[in-house]
SELO-931804 format. One record per residue (C-alpha): residue number from 1; x, y, z; residue in one letter. Coordinates in steps of 0.1 Angstrom, whole numbers, padded with zeros to 4 digits. Last residue first. Example, Ala and Ser with C-alpha at 12.3 -4.5 7.8 and 13.67 -1.06 7.14 Angstrom:
2
<rec 2; <0137; -0011; 0071>; S>;
<rec 1; <0123; -0045; 0078>; A>;
END
This chain:
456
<rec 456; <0285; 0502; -0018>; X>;
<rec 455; <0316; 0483; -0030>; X>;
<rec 454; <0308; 0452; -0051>; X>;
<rec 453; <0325; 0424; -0041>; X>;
<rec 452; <0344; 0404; -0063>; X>;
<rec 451; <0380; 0395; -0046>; X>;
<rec 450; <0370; 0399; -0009>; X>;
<rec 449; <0334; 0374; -0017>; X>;
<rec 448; <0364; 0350; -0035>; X>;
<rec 447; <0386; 0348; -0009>; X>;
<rec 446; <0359; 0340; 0018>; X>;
<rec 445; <0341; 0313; -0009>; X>;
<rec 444; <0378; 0295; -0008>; X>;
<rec 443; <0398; 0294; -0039>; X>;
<rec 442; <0416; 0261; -0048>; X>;
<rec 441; <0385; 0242; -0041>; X>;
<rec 440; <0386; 0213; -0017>; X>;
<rec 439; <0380; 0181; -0032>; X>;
<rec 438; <0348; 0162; -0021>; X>;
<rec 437; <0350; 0131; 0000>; X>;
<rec 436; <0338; 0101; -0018>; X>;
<rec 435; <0318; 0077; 0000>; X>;
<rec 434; <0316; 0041; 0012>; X>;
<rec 433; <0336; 0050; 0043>; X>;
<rec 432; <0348; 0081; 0038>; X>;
<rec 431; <0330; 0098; 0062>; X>;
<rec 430; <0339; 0075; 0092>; X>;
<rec 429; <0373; 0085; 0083>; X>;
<rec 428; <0397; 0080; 0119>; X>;
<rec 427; <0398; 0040; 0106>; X>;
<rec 426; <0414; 0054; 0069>; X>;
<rec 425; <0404; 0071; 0037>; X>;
<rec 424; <0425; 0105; 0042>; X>;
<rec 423; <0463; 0097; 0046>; X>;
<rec 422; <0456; 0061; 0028>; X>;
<rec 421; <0446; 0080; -0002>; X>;
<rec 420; <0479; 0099; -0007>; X>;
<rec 419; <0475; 0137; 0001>; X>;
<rec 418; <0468; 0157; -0035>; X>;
<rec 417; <0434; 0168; -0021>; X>;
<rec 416; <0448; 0172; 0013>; X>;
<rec 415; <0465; 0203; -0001>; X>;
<rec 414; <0438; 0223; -0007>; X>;
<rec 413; <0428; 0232; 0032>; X>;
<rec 412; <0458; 0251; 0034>; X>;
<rec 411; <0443; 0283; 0027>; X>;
<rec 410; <0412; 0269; 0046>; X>;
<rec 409; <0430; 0262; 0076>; X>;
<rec 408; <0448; 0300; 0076>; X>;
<rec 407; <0414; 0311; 0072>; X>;
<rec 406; <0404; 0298; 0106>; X>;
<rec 405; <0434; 0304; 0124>; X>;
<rec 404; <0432; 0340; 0118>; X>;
<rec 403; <0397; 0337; 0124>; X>;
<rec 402; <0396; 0326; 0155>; X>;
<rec 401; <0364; 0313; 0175>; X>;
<rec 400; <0359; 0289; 0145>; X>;
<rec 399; <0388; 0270; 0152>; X>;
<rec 398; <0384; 0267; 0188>; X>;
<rec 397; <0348; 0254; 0180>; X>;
<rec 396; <0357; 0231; 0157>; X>;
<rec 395; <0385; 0215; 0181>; X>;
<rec 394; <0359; 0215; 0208>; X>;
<rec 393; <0330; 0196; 0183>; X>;
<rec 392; <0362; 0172; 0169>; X>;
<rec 391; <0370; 0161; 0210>; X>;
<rec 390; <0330; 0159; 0212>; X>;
<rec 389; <0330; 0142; 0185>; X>;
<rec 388; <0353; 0114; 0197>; X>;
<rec 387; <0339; 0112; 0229>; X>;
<rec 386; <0306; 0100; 0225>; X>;
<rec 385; <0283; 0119; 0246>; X>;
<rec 384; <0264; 0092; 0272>; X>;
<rec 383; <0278; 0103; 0308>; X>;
<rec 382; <0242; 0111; 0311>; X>;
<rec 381; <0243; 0153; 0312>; X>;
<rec 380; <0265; 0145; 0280>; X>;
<rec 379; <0238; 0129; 0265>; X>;
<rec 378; <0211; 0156; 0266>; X>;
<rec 377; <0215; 0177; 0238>; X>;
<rec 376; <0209; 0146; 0216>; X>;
<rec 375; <0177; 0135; 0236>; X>;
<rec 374; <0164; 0176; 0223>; X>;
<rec 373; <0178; 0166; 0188>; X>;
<rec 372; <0153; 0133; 0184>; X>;
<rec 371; <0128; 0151; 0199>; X>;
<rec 370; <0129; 0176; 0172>; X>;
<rec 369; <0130; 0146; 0151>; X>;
<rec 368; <0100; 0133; 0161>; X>;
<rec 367; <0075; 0165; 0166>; X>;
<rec 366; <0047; 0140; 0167>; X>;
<rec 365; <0022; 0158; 0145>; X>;
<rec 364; <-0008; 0132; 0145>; X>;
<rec 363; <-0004; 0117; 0104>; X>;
<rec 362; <0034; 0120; 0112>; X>;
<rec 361; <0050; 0127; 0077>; X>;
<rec 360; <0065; 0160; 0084>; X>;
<rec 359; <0078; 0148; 0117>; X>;
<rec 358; <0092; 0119; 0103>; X>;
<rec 357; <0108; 0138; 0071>; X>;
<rec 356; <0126; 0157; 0098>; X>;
<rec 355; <0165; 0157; 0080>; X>;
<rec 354; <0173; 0150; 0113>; X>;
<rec 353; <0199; 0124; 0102>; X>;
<rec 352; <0191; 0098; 0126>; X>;
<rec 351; <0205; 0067; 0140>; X>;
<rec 350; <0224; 0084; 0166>; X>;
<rec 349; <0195; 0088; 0192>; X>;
<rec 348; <0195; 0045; 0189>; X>;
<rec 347; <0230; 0045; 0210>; X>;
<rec 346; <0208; 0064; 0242>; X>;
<rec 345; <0191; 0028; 0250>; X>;
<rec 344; <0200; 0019; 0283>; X>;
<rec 343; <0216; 0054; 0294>; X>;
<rec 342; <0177; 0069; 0284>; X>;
<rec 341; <0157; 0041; 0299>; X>;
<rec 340; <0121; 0041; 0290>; X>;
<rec 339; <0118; 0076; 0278>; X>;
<rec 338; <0149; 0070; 0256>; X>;
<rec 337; <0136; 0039; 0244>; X>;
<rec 336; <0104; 0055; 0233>; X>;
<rec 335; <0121; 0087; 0215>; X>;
<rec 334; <0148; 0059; 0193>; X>;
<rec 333; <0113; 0036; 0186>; X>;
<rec 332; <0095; 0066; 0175>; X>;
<rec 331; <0121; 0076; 0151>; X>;
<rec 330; <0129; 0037; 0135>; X>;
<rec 329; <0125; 0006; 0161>; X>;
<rec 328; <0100; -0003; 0189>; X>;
<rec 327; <0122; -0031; 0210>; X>;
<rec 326; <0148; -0007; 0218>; X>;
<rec 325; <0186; -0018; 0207>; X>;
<rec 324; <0185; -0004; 0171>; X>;
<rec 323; <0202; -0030; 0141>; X>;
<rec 322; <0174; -0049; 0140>; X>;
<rec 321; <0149; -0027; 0124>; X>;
<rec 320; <0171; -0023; 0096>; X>;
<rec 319; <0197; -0004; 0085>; X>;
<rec 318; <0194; 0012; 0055>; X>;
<rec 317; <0152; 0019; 0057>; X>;
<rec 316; <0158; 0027; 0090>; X>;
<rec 315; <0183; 0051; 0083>; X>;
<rec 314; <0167; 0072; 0056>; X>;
<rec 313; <0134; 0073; 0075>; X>;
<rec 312; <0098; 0075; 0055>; X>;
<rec 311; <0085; 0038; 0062>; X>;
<rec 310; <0094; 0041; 0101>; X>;
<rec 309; <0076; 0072; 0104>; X>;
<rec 308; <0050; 0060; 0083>; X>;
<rec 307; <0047; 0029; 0112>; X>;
<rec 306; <0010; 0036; 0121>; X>;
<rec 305; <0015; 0035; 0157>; X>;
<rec 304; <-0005; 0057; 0169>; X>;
<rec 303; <0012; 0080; 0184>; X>;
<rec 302; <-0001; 0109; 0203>; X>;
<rec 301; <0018; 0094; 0231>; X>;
<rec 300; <0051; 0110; 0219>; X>;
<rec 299; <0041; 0145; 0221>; X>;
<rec 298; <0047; 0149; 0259>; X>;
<rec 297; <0083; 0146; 0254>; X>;
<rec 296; <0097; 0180; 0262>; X>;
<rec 295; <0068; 0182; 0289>; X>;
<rec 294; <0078; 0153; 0305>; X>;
<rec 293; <0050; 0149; 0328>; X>;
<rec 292; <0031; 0128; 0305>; X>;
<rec 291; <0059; 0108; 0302>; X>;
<rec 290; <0057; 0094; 0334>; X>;
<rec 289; <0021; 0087; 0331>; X>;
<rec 288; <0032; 0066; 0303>; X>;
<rec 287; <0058; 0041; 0327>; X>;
<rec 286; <0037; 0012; 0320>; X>;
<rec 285; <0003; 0025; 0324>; X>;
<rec 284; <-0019; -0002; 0311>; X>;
<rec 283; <-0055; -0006; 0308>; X>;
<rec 282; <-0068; -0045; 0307>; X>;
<rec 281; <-0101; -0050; 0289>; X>;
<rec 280; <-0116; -0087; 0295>; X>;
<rec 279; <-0146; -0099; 0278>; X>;
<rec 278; <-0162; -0131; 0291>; X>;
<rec 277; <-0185; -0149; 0265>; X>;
<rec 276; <-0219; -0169; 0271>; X>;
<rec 275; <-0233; -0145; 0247>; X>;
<rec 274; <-0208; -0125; 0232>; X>;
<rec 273; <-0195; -0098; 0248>; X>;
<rec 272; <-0203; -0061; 0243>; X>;
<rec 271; <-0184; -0033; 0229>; X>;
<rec 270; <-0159; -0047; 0204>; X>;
<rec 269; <-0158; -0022; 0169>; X>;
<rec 268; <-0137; -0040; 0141>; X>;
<rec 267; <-0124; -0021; 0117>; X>;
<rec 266; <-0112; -0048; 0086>; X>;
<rec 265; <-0099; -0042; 0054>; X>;
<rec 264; <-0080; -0013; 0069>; X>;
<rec 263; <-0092; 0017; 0049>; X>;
<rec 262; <-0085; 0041; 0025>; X>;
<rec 261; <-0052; 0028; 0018>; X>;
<rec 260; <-0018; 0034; 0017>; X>;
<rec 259; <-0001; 0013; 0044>; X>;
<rec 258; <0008; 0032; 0073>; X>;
<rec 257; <-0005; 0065; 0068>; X>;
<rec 256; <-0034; 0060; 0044>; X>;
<rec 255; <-0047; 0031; 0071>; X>;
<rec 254; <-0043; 0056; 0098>; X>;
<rec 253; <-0053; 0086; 0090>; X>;
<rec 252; <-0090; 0082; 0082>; X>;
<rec 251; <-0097; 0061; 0111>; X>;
<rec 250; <-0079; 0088; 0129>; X>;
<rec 249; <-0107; 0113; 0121>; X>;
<rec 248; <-0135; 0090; 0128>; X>;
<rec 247; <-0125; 0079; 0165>; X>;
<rec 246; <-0130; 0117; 0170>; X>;
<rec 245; <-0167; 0110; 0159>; X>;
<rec 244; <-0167; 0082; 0182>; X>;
<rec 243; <-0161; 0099; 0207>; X>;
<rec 242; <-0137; 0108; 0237>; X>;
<rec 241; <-0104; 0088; 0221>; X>;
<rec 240; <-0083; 0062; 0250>; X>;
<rec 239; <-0054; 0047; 0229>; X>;
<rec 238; <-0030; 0067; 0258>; X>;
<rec 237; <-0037; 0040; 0288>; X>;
<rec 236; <-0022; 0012; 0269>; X>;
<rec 235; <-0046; -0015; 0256>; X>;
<rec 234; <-0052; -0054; 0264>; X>;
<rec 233; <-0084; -0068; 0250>; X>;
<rec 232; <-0093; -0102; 0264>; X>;
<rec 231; <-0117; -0124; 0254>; X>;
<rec 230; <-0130; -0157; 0272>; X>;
<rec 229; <-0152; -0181; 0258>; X>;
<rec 228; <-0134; -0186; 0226>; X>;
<rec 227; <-0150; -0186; 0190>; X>;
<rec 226; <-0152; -0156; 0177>; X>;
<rec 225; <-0123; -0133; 0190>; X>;
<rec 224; <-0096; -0155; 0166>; X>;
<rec 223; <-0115; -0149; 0134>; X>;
<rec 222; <-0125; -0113; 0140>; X>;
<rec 221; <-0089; -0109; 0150>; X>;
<rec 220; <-0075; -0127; 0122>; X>;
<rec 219; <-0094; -0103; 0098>; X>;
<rec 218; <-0060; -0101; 0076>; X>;
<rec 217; <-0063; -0062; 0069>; X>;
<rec 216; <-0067; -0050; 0105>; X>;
<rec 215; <-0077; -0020; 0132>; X>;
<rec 214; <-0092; -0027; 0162>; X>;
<rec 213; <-0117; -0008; 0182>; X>;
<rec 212; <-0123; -0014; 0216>; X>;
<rec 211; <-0158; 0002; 0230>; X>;
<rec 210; <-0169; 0019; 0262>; X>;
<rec 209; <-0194; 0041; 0243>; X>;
<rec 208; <-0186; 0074; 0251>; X>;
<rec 207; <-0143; 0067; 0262>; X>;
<rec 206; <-0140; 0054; 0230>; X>;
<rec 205; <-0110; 0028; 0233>; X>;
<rec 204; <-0086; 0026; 0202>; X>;
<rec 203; <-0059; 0008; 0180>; X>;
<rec 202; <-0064; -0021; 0207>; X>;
<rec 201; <-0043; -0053; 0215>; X>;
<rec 200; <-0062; -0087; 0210>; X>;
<rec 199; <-0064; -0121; 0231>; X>;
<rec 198; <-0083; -0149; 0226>; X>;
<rec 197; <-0086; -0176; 0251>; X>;
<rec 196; <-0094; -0213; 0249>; X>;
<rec 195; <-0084; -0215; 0215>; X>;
<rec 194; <-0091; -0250; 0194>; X>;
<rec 193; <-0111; -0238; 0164>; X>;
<rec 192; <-0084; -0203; 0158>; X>;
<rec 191; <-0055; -0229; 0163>; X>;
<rec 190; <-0066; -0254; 0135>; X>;
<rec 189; <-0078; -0224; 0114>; X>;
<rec 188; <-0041; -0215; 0118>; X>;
<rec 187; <-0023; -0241; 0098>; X>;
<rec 186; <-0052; -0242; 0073>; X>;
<rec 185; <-0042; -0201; 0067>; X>;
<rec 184; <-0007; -0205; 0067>; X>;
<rec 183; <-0006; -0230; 0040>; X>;
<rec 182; <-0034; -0204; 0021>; X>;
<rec 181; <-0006; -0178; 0025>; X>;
<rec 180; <0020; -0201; 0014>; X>;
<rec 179; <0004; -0207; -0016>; X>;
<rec 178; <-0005; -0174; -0023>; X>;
<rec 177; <0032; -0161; -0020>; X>;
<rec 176; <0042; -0187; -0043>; X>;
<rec 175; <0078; -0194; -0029>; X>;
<rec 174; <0075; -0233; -0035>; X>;
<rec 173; <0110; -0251; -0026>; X>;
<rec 172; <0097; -0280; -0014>; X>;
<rec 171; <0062; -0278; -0009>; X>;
<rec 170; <0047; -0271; 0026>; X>;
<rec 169; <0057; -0300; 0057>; X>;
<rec 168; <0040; -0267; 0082>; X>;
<rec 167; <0070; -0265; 0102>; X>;
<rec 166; <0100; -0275; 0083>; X>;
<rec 165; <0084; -0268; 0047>; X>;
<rec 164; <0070; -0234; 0064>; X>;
<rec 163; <0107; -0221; 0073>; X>;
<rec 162; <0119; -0231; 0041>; X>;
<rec 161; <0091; -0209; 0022>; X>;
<rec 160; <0093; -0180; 0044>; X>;
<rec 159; <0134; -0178; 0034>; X>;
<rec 158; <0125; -0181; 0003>; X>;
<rec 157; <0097; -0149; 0010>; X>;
<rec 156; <0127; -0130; 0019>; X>;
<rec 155; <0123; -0114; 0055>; X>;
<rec 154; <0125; -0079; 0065>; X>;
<rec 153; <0090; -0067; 0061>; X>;
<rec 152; <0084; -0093; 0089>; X>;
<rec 151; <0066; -0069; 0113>; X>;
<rec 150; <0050; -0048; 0089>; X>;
<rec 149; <0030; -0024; 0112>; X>;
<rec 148; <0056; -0024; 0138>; X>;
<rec 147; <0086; -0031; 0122>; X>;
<rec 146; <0113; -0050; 0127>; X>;
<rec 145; <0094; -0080; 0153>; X>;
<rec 144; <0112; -0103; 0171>; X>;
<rec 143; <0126; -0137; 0161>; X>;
<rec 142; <0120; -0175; 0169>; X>;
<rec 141; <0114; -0185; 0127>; X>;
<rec 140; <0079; -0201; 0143>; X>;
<rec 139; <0072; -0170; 0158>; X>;
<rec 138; <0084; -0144; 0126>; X>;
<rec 137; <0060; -0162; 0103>; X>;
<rec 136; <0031; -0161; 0131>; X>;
<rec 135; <0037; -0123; 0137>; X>;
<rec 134; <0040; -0119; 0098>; X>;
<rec 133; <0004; -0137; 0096>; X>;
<rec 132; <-0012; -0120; 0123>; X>;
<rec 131; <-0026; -0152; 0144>; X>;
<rec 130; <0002; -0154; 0172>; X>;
<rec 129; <-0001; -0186; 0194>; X>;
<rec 128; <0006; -0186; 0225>; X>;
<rec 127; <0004; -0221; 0245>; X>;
<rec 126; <0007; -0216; 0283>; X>;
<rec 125; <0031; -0235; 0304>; X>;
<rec 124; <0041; -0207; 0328>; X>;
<rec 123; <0073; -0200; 0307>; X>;
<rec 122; <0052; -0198; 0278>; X>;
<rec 121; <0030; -0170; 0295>; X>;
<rec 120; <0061; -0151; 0305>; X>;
<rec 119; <0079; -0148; 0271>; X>;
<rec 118; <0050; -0139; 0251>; X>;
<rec 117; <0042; -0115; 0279>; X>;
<rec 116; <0070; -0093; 0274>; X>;
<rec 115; <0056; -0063; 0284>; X>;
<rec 114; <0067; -0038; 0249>; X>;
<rec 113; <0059; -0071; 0229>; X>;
<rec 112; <0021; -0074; 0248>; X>;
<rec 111; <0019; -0037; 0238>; X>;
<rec 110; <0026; -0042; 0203>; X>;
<rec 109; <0001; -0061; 0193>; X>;
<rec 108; <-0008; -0085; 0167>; X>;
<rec 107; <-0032; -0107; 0171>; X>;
<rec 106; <-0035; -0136; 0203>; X>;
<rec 105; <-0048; -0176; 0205>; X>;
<rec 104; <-0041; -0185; 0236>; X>;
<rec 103; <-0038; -0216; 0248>; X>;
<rec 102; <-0035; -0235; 0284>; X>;
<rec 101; <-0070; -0224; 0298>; X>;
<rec 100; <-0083; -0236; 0336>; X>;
<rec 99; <-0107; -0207; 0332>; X>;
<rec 98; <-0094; -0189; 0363>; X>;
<rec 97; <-0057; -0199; 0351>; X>;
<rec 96; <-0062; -0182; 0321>; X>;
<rec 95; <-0077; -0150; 0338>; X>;
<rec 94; <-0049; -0150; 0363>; X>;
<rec 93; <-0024; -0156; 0339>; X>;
<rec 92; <-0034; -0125; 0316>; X>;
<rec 91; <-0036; -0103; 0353>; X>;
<rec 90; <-0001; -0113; 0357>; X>;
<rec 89; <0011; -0101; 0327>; X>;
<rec 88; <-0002; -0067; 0327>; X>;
<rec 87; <0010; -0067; 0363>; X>;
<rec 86; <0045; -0075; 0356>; X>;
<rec 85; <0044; -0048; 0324>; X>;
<rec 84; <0036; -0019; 0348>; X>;
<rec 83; <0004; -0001; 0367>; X>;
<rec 82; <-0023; -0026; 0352>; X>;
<rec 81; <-0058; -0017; 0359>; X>;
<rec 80; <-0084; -0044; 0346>; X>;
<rec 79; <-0120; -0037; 0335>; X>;
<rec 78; <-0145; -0067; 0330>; X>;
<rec 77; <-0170; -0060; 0302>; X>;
<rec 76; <-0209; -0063; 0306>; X>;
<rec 75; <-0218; -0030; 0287>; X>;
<rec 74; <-0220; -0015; 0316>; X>;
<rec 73; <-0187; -0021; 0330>; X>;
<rec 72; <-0173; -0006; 0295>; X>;
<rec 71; <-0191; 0023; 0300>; X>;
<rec 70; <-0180; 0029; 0334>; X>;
<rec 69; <-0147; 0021; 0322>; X>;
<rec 68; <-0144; 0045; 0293>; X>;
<rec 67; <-0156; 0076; 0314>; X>;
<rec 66; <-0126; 0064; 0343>; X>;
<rec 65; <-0108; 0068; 0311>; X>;
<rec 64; <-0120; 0098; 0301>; X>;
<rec 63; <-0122; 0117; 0335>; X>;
<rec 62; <-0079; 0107; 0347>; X>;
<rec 61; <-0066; 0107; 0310>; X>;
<rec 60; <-0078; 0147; 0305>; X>;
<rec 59; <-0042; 0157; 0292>; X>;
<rec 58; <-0040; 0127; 0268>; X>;
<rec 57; <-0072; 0132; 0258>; X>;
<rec 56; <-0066; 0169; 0252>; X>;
<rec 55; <-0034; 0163; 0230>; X>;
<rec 54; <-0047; 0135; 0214>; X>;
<rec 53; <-0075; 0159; 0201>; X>;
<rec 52; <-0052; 0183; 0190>; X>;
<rec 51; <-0031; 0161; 0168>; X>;
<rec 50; <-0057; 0147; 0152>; X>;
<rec 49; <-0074; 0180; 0142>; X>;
<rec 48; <-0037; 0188; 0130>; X>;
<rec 47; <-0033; 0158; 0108>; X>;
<rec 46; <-0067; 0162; 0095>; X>;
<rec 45; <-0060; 0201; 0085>; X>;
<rec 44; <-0034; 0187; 0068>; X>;
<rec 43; <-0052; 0160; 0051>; X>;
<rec 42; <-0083; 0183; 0034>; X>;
<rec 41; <-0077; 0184; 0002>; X>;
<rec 40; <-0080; 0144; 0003>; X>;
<rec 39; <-0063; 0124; -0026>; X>;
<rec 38; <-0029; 0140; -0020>; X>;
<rec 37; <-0027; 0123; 0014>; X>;
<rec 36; <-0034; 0090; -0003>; X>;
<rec 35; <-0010; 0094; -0029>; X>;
<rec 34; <0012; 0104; -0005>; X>;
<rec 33; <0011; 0074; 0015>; X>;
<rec 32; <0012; 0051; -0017>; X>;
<rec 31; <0049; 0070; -0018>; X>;
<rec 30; <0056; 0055; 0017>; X>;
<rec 29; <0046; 0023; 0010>; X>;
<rec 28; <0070; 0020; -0019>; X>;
<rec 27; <0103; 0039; 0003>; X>;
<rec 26; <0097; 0007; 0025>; X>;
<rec 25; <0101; -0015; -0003>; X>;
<rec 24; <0130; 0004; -0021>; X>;
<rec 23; <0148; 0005; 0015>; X>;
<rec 22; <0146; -0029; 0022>; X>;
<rec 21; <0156; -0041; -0016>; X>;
<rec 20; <0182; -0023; -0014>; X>;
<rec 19; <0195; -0032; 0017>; X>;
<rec 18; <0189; -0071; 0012>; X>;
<rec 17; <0207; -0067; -0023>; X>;
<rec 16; <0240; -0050; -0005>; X>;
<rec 15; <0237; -0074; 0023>; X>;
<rec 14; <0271; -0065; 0041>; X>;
<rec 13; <0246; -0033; 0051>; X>;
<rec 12; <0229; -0052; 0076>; X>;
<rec 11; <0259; -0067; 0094>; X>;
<rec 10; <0272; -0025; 0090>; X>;
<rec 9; <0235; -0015; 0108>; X>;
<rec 8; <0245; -0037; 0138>; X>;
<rec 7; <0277; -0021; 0142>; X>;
<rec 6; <0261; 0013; 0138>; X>;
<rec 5; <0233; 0007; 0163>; X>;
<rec 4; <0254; -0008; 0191>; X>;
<rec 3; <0274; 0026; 0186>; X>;
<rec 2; <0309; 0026; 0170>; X>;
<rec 1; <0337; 0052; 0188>; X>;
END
């Protein structure tokens, strides 16, 4: 029985190019991770600083963040409680309708994805307009995010270039990425000039100092943040860090996790407003105070969204980001849709060899794959197991509970080797399907332990 995520991952896989060249570039950024983790002596213990201080703020949510508002309300900002995505969305109207507004101007976020505000605010009238350059790329080519740090890591730069010559009039067949880049750039300057309303997500709050930080390499937030009269910073509940010397050890994680550098060329710190500027933060639950009572799961808001998971995965890089059914793709995409909806979105728990390279890799110690098995052990509770193994898990099971019948079946085991193909490569296969199955050796390891042991 074919999952939602294998039949989408065999459309991506009839790319044979497409794949390879996927994989290969996503395998590149995770080798510049390594580099990076090599050049500090220090990384591990980093990774589990990290990790223990996102496990205390996300157990102490209630103080710091009722900490980061009363800083934030002294520093002149206007704080907004958003239970669920409706809210979060309804609150960003509000605020544009209050300042008669009908553009936005917004970076990259993955928050306003996961809410769907895109979709609301446009069907209210209001212009978005996404200022991250892959964002934009994918918005004016109508299609979602595959990644979450390289959202259009997916997409040819020829297929950039005809996209641009329709929207932008660009050069005929020109696939200079620098020209496009510039072509991008007037396009939005235009947009950045005009905007009634900016709008940025948040890498972090400090709960000391009531700031937003935010984390980018294209400086299209800075740009997008500076000339509007009204700013809003939207953030989920779980971005909240006490201090800004915490702040400091995931600055130093996150750039070298996600795209392997020191640095993100931009860190931009957002405490006060500008004069004659309103500055909005909205804090959204969204279902997370649910998983904070999932003990199983707990790990899964020390995330922060750097992507390595994503960058490291054997699947993902072969399949794509479009081939799983949750919104967030790769190892924390398949733990996120199951906390959100686990019959919805229980396909994705298949894409995954828990070979554990995610959990190794995460710069905050999200036990991914172990999550990963733990959803696994949980799908026939949900009507969700897929019938054919379980019909090949029973079968091994009453095999292996005999061992008469047991090495009776390896005995015999030899003959399939001389079976003709269309006995072994066939629909009831899935093993066999772009692979070789190995021939059975003529002596199993059972015979042959009996045969040459040494008595004692």
């Amino acid at each position: 029985m074919s999952t939602k995520h294998s039949l989408a991952a065999a459309r991506f896989l009839e790319n044979k190019e497409n794949e390879i060249w996927h994989d290969n570039t996503l395998w590149m950024v995770r080798a510049k991770r390594d580099i990076m983790s090599r050049s500090l002596p220090e990384w591990e213990q980093l990774r589990e600083l990290a990790s223990q201080i996102k496990l205390y703020s996300n157990s102490h949510l209630d103080t710091l963040l009722e900490e980061f508002e009363k800083n934030a309300l002294a520093n002149g900002a206007i704080v907004h409680w958003a239970k669920d995505a409706k809210e979060h969305n309804e609150i960003v109207y509000q605020i544009m309708q209050e300042h008669h507004a009908h553009n936005l101007v917004k970076s990259k976020s993955m928050l306003t994805e996961e809410c769907g505000m895109n979709e609301f605010l446009i069907e209210k009238g209001i212009d978005v307009v996404e200022s991250d350059l892959g964002e934009r790329i994918l918005q004016l080519m109508h299609l979602p995010p595959s990644h979450i740090v390289l959202p259009a890591i997916h997409i040819k730069r020829e297929q950039i270039s005809e996209m641009m010559e329709r929207e932008m009039g660009t050069e005929k067949g020109n696939v200079d990425p620098t020209y496009l880049t510039h072509a991008a750039r007037r396009s939005l300057r235009e947009n950045f000039l005009h905007a009634e309303v900016a709008m940025t997500g948040a890498n972090f709050a400090v709960a000391s100092t009531g700031e937003i930080v935010v984390c980018t390499n294209e400086g299209n937030a800075d740009m997008a943040t500076s000339f509007p009269k009204v700013y809003i910073a939207t953030m989920g509940m779980e971005k909240i860090v006490p201090n800004l010397e915490s702040l400091g050890v995931f600055t130093r994680l996150l750039a070298r996790s996600g795209t392997g550098q020191p640095i993100t060329a931009y860190t931009s710190h957002y405490r006060r407003p500008t004069e004659g500027q309103e500055f909005h933060i909205i804090i959204v639950d969204n279902g997370r105070s649910d998983i904070l009572a999932n003990k199983d799961h707990i790990r899964s808001l020390n995330c922060i969204r750097c992507g390595e998971c994503m960058n490291t995965c054997p699947v993902y890089r072969r399949s794509g980001g479009y081939s799983y059914t949750y919104f967030i793709p790769g190892p924390i995409g398949i733990n996120l849709g199951m906390l959100r909806d686990p019959k919805k979105y229980s396909d994705n728990v298949s894409a995954c060899s828990l070979c554990l390279s995610c959990s190794n890799v995460c710069p905050v110690k999200v036990d991914l794959g172990e999550q990963i098995y733990r959803w696994r052990q949980e799908l026939d509770k949900l009507g969700k197991a897929n019938k054919e193994k379980k019909t090949m898990s029973n079968g091994m099971k009453y095999l292996m509970e005999r061992p008469a019948l047991f090495n009776a079946a390896l005995k015999f085991a030899p003959i399939a080797n001389h079976l003709p193909r269309f006995m072994v490569y066939n629909s009831v296969n899935a093993w066999g399907k772009g692979r070789e199955i190995p021939s059975f050796a003529k002596e199993s390891f059972n015979e042959m332990w009996k045969k040459n042991k040494v008595k004692q």
